[in-house]
N, C-alpha and C positions, 0 to 999 in steps of 0.2 A: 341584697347586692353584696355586703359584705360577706356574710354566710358563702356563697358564690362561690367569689375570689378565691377566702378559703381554700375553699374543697380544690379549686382550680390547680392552689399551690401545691397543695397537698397531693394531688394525682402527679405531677409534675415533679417534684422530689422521688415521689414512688418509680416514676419514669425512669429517674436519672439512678436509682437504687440499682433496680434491674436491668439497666444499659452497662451499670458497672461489674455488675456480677455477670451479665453475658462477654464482657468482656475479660475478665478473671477463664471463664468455661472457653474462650475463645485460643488467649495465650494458651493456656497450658494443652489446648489439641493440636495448636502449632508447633510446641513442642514434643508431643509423646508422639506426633504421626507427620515430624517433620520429613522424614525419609518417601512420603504419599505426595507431599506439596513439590511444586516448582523449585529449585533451587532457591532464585531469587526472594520467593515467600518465606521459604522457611528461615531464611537466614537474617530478616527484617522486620517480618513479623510482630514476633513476641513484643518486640520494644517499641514497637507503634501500638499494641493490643495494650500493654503496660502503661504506656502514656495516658491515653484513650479513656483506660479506666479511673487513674488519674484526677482524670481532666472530668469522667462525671460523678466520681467522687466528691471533688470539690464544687460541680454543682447540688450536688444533696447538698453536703453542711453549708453551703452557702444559701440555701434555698431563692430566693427570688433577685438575688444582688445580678448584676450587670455578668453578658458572656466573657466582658473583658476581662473581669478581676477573677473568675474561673480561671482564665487561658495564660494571665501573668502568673497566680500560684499556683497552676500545674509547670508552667513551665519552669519556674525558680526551685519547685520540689524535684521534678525529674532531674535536672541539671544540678541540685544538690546533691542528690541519692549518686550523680557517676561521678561528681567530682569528689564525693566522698570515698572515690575507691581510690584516690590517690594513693590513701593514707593505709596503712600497711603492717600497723601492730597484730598482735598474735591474738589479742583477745577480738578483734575483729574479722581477723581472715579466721577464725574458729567459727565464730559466727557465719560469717560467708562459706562456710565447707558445710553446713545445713543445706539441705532443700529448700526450707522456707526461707532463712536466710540469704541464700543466690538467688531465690525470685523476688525477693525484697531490697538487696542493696545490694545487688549483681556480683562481678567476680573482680574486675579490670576496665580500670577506664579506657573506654574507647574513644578518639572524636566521634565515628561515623553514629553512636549512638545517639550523640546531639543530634544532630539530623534524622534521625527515626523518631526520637522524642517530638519535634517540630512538625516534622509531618503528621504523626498519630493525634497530636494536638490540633493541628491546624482541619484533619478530617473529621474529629469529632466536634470541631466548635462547625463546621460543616452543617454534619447530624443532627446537630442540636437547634442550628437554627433553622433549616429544611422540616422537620420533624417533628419537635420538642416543642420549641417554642413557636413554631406555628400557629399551635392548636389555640395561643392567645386572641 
């Protein structure tokens, strides 16, 4: 039985690996073929795709802990990463003028991003319970 479980959890991290990496391959086709999408998609998108991943990010390293404690440290990290663009020294907006560096800690704090965070959060804790954690 415990042998089991295991394995159980184990497919279920792998789960939550590959829901993050679909979501990484998700953003970045919202972005390079944003000009194909809906206005409205393209423009919302990325930052709910970004959250999302996030959010199953922190269920891998967290592996079998509660959806709650997922959805508070995705959401205290998203909401750290834009309110970290308050801040405005040169050796960070250097940073921020990378590629990987503005898909990692963005450009400009926006509010309306809190709210794309929130909702990308709130649809993958969705997913995860529809889906993921179903299969228990």
């Amino acid at each position: 039985m415990k042998q089991s479980n295991e394995k159980l959890k184990s497919m279920e991290r792998t789960n939550y690996l590959v829901a993050a990496f679909f979501m990484v391959a998700l953003g970045l086709f919202s972005r390079r073929f944003s000009n194909l999408l809906p206005d409205f998609i393209s423009q919302h998108a990325g930052d709910m795709l970004w959250s999302m991943m996030i959010y199953f990010g922190f269920r891998f390293l967290l592996g079998g802990k509660k959806i709650l404690l997922a959805m508070v440290g995705s959401i205290l990290f998203c909401f750290g990463i834009e309110f970290s663009q308050l801040y405005q020294a040169d050796w960070i907006n250097e940073l921020r003028n990378s590629t990987m560096g503005a898909l990692i800690l963005g450009r400009g704090f926006l509010v309306v991003d809190l709210v794309r965070y929130l909702s990308g959060i709130a649809i993958a804790c969705l997913v995860d319970k529809l889906l993921i954690c179903r299969k228990r």
